[in-house]
C-alpha positions in Angstrom: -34.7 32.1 -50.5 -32.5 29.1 -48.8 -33.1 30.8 -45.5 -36.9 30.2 -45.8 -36.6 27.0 -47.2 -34.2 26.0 -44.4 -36.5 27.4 -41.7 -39.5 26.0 -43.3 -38.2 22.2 -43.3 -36.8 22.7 -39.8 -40.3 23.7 -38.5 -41.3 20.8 -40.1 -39.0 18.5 -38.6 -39.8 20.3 -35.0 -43.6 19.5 -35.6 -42.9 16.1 -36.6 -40.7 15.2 -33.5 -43.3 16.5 -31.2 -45.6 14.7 -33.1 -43.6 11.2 -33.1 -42.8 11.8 -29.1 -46.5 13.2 -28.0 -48.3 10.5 -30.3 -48.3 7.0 -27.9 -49.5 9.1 -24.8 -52.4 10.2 -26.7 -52.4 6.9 -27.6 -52.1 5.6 -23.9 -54.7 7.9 -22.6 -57.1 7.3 -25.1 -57.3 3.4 -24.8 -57.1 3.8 -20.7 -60.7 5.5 -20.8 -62.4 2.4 -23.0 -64.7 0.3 -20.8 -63.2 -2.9 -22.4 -60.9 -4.7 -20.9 -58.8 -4.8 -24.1 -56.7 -2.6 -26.2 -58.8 -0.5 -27.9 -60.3 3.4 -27.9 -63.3 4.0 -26.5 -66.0 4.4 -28.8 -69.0 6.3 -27.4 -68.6 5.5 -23.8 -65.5 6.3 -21.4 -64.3 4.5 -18.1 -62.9 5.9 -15.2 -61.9 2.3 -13.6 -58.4 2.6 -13.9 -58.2 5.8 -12.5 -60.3 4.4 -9.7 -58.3 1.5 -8.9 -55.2 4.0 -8.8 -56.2 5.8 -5.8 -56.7 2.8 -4.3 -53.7 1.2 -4.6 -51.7 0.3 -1.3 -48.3 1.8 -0.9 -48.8 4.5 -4.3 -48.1 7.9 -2.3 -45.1 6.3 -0.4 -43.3 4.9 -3.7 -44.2 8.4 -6.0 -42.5 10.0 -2.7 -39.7 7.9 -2.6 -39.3 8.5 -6.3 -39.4 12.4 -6.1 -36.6 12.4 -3.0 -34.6 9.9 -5.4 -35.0 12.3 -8.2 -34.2 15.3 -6.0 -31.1 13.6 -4.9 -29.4 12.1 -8.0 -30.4 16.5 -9.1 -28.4 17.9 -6.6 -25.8 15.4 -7.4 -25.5 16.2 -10.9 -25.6 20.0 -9.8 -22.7 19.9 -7.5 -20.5 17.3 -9.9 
């Protein structure tokens, strides 16, 4: 009977972290596809502009590259070390 109720609140507590860490990127994505230039979810209508503007943006693919090569890096790094 402990064992279930011990396994029962840590599924809880999984769920709710997940929940807690997953929540503001809903949140994010939500309010990026409102037409208003404010904070606030779209309601009826959706926007693509920022998503627009992002492939426009001068120098994006060369600083996401840099990033990943960074990232690969400071990996093997922490793999040899």
């Amino acid at each position: 009977m402990t064992r279930g109720i011990g396994l029962a609140v840590a599924w809880f507590a999984l769920i709710g972290c997940i929940v807690f860490l997953l929540a503001p990127l809903v949140v994010t994505i939500g309010v990026s596809l409102s037409p208003s230039s404010v904070f606030q979810l779209p309601q009826g209508e959706i926007s693509w502009r920022w998503y627009e503007r992002l492939g426009r943006l001068d120098g994006l693919l060369d600083s996401v590259l840099l990033s990943l090569q960074i990232a690969a890096f400071a990996t093997a790094v922490s793999l040899v070390l």
